[in-house]
N, C-alpha and C positions, 0 to 999 in steps of 0.2 A: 505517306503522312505529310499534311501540308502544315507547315511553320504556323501557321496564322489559327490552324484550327491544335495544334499540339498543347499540351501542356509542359512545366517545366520537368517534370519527372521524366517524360516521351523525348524531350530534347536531352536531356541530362543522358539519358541511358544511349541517345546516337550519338549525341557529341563523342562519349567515351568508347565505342564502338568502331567509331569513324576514323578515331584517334590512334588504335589500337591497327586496325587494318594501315593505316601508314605507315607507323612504326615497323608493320610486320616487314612490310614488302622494301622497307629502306635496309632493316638488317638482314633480308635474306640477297642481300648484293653480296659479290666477290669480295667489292670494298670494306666493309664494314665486318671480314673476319682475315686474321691472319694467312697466307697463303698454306692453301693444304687443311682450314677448318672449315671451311663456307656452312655456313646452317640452313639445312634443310627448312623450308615453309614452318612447317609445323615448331621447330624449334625456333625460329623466327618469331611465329605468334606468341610461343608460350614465352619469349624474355619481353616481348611489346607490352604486354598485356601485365606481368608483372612487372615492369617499368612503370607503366601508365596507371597500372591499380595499387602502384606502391606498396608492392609484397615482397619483393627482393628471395622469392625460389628462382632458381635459375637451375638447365639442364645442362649450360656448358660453363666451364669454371672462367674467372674476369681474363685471364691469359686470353684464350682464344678470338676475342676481340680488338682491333685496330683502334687507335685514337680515335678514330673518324667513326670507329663503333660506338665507344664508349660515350662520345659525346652526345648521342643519339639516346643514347639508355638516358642519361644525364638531360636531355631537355625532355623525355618522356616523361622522369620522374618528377620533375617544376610543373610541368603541363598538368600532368595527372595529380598531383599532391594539391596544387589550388583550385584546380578544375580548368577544363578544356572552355567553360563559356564565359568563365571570372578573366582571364589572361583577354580573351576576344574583346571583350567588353570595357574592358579595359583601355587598351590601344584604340579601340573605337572610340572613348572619350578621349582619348589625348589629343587625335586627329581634330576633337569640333567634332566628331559626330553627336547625335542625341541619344539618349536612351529613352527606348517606351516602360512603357507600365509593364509589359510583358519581360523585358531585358533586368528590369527591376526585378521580376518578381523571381529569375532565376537566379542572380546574384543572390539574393538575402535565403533563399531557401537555401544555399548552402554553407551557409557561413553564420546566418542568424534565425532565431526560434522566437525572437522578441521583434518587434518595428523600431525601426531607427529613421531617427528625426531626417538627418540628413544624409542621403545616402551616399553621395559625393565622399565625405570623408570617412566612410564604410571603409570604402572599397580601394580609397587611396592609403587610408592606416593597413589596411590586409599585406599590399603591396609595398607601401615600405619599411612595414615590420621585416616580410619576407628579406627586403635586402638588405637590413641592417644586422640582422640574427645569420643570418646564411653567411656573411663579408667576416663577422667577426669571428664567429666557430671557424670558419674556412682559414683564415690567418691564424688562430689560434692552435689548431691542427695542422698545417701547413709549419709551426714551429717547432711541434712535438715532432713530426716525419723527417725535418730537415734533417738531422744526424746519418739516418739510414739512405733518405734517399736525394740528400742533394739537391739540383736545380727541377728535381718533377716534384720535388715537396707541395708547391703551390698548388697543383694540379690535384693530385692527391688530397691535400688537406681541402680544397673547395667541393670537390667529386662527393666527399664524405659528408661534408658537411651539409650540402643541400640533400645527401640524401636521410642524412639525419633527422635534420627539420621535415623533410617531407615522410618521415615514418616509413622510410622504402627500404631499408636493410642494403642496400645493396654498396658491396665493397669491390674494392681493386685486389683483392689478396685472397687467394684462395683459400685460405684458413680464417678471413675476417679479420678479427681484430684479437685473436688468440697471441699474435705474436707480440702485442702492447698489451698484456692482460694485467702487467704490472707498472704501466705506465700513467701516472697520473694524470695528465694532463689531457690522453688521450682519454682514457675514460670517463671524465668528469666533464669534458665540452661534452663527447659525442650523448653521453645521459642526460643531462642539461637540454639539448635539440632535442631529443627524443619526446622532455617533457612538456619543452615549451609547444612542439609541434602537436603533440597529441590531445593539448587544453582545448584547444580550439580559438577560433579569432574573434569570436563576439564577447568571452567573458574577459579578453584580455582588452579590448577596445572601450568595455564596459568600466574595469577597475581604474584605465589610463584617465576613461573621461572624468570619472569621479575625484578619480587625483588630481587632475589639473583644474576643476570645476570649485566656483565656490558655495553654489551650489551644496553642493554633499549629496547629493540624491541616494536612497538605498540602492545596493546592488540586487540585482532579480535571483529570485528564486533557483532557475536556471544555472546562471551563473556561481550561487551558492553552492547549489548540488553539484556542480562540474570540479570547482575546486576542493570540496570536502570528498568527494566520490575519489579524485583523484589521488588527495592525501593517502586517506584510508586505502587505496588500491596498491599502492608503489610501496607504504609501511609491508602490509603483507605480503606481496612477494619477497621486498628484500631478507624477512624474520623466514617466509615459508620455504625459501631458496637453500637458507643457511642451516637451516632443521632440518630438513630431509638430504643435503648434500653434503654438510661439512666434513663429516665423516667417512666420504663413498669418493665421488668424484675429486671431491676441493682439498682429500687427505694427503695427497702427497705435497701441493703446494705452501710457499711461504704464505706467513701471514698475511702480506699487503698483497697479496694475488689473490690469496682467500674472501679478504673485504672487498677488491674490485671486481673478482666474479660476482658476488654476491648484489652489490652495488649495479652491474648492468644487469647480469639476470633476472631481476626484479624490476627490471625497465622493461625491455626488448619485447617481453608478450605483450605489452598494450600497443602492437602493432608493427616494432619495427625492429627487422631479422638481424639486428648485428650481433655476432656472439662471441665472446672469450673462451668459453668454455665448448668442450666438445659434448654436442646435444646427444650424440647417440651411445657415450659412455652413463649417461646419466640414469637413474634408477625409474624404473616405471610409476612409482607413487610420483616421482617428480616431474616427469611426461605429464598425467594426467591434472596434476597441479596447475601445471603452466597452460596446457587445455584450456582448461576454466580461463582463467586469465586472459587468454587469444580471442577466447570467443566473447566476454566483456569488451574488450579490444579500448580505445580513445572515447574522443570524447565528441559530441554533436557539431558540427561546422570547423572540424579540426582536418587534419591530414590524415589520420588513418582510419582503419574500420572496427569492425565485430559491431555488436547491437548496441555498443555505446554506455558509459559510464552511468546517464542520467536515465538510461532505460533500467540500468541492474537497480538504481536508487529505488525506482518508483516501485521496482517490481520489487524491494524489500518492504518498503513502506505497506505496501499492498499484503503483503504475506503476513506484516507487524499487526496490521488495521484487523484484518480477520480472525488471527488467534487471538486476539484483546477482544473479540466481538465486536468490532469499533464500526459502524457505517458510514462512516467519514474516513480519508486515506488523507492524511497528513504528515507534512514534515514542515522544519525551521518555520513552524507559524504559520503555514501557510497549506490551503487548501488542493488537493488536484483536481483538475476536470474530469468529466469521464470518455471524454476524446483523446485524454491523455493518459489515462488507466489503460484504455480500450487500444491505442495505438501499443503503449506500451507492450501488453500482452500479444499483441498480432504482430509485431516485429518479433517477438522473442518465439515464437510458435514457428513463423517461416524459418527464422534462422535455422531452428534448430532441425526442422523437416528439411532445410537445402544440406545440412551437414550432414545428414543422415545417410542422404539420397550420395553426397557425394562416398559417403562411407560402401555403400552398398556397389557405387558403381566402381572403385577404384579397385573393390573384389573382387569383380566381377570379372573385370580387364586383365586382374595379375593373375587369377587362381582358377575362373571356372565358374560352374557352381558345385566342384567336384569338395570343396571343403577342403578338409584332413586338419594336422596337426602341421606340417611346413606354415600353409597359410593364416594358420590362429599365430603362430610364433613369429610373424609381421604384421597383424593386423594392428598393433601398437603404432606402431612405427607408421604406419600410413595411414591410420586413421588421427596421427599428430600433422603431419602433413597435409590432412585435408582441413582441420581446422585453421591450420597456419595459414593455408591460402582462404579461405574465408574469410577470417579475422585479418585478410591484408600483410600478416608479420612477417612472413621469412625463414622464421626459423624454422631447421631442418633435423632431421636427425642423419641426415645424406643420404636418404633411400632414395629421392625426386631425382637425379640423372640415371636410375638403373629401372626405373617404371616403362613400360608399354605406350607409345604414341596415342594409344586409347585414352590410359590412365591422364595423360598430359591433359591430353582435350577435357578432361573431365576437370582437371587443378583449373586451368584455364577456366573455363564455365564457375567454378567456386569461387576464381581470385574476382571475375567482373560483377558478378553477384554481391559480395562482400563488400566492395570498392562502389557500386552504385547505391545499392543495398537493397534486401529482399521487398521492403515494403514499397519503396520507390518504384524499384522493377515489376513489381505485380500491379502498382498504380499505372507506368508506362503500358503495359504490357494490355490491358483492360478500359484504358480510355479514360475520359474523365466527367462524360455526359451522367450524371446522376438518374437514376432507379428515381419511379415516384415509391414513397415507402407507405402502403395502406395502415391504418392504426388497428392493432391488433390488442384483444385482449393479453392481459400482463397473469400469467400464470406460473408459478414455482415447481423445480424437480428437485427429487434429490442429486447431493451431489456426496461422494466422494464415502 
């Protein structure tokens, strides 16, 4: 595949590829595991890959890795949370390099849905949001930790924080953040990152410019839908967490453990696996609850995955327009395309056929096709873990370190899918020389 002739979707999907194959082959060094853990290739790919695709499943617990590990996880997760050609291109303008039309057009495809005037200050607000948000969670968490851990407080509280913001889940603590469940300060930055990271950088670019502008320009549609999608998304997990758990999991705990479980679990599926609460004590209504949630996941040019906040919008809008009989799909005033109807619907179609396939193939690897009643009384359980990895989140119910090297390569194949995304990758995958399209007579079936 030659540069010149690729699109950005074709580079998007090798960038992240190319990314992933480094990653693997630097943590499967001596170096990069404590002596007596070295990780095998395969487990190697599968923490790169969740690094880089900012999903935070992991098959060996944060112990097993060296500083010189972790820090490796930790610029996978920066790399992979902005994007592997945002970061290049970046440093390419600071040196005096130029950016083409081309280098443009991969930047904004992943960060923006709208055109921006000038793309210079895009891409330097993406980058010094990242360190102003990342610096401050990181000291601010880095405060909360000091008591327990003294002079690695720093370390810890930055580790966390970028991977916060980067919707990656991934902790130093083998339990997560189960041990601060009741710790205020640690809960309220890391859900804070979680949310700022998962809005995405163009609506947040959008509301600053308006701020600062005298201007006033309205904010876009987009932008609307991301913020009100997001509202409404974070309101019902935290009510739908606290309804179906209060009474099951969160009964034995105090009160102010009760609200801060409730307070992150109601975050962490729109992408990012940190958890308080123990996911595999929890009730199956509330597995498939948070399901749904993982696979909506964030928000369009954000840090994490699933089909995206403003795809679940349109495709309600769409569901509202038809049972009204309405032949217009509208929302906040404003009209949709039918590129955008039609994307809509075709992202959410592959999503849900890649989830599927990963469901079928994760059974396949653990059980057979021999069936029975063992493998129905796991298929919960690993069919939350394949959406988890799809939707980028992390969270586990702890079946992912006792799966089958098969089942891994399969999370793997889910987490990069997710993290590039279906519709990108069947763009990549299919080229981008366009079909002549003959004009066909327009005729009606039944449907449904």
């Amino acid at each position: 595949m030659k540069l010149k002739r690729a699109n950005p979707a074709q580079v998007m999907a090798a960038s992240f590829a190319v990314t992933i194959l480094l990653g693997s082959v630097l943590l499967s060094q001596s170096w990069a595991a404590v002596p007596g853990k070295k990780l095998s290739f395969v487990e190697a790919l599968f923490t790169a890959t969740s690094a880089t695709c900012v999903t935070g499943l992991s098959v060996r617990p944060p112990g097993d890795f060296t500083v010189a590990g972790q820090v490796v996880i930790l610029l996978l997760i920066q790399i992979g949370g902005l994007g592997v050609m945002t970061f290049g291109l970046f440093f390419a303008l600071l040196l005096g390099g130029r950016l083409s039309l081309f280098g443009r057009q991969m930047v904004m495809s992943s960060f923006s849905s709208e055109p921006w005037e000038d793309f210079w200050p895009l891409l330097r607000t993406v980058m010094g949001a990242t360190v102003v948000v990342e610096t401050v969670g990181g000291l601010l968490l880095a405060a909360a930790f000091w008591p327990e851990k003294g002079a690695t407080a720093l370390a810890w509280g930055f580790f966390h924080a970028v991977s916060a913001f980067c919707n990656a889940g991934f902790g130093l603590h083998p339990d997560s953040l189960i041990p601060w469940r009741g710790n205020a300060l640690v809960n309220l930055t890391v859900g804070l990152l979680i949310i700022f990271g998962g809005v995405g950088f163009f609506p947040v670019a959008e509301v600053f410019e308006r701020w600062r502008s005298d201007k006033r320009r309205p904010i876009s549609l987009h932008s609307r839908l991301v913020l009100a999608a997001t509202g409404v998304l974070l309101l019902l997990g935290w009510l739908g967490f606290a309804l179906l758990e209060w009474k099951n999991a969160l009964a034995p705990l105090p009160w102010n453990e009760k609200l801060w479980a409730c307070w992150l679990s109601g975050i962490t599926p729109r992408t990012a696996g940190f958890a308080n609460v123990d996911y595999g004590s929890l009730t199956p209504a509330t597995l498939i609850f948070t399901m749904g949630l993982m696979f909506i996941g964030a928000s369009p040019g954000s840090t994490g995955g699933g089909i995206k906040t403003t795809t679940a919008a349109v495709l309600l809008a769409l569901i509202a327009a038809r049972v009204r009989s309405h032949r217009k799909v509208t929302a906040m005033g404003r009209r949709f395309s039918a590129d955008t109807l039609g994307g809509a619907v075709t992202l959410t179609l592959l999503a849900a056929a890649a989830v599927v396939t990963g469901f079928m193939a994760v059974s396949l690897m653990e059980h057979g096709s021999s069936g029975g009643l063992a493998s129905q009384s796991t298929f919960l359980r690993e069919a939350f873990d394949v959406v988890s990895a799809f939707g980028t989140v992390g969270l586990s119910t702890g079946i992912t370190p006792s799966l089958k090297p098969g089942s891994w390569l399969v999370l793997i194949a889910m987490m990069y899918v997710g993290r590039v995304g279906p519709l990108t990758l069947s763009v990549a995958l299919l080229g981008r020389t366009p079909q002549p399209e003959p004009e066909l007579a327009e005729e009606s079936v039944m449907v449904g």
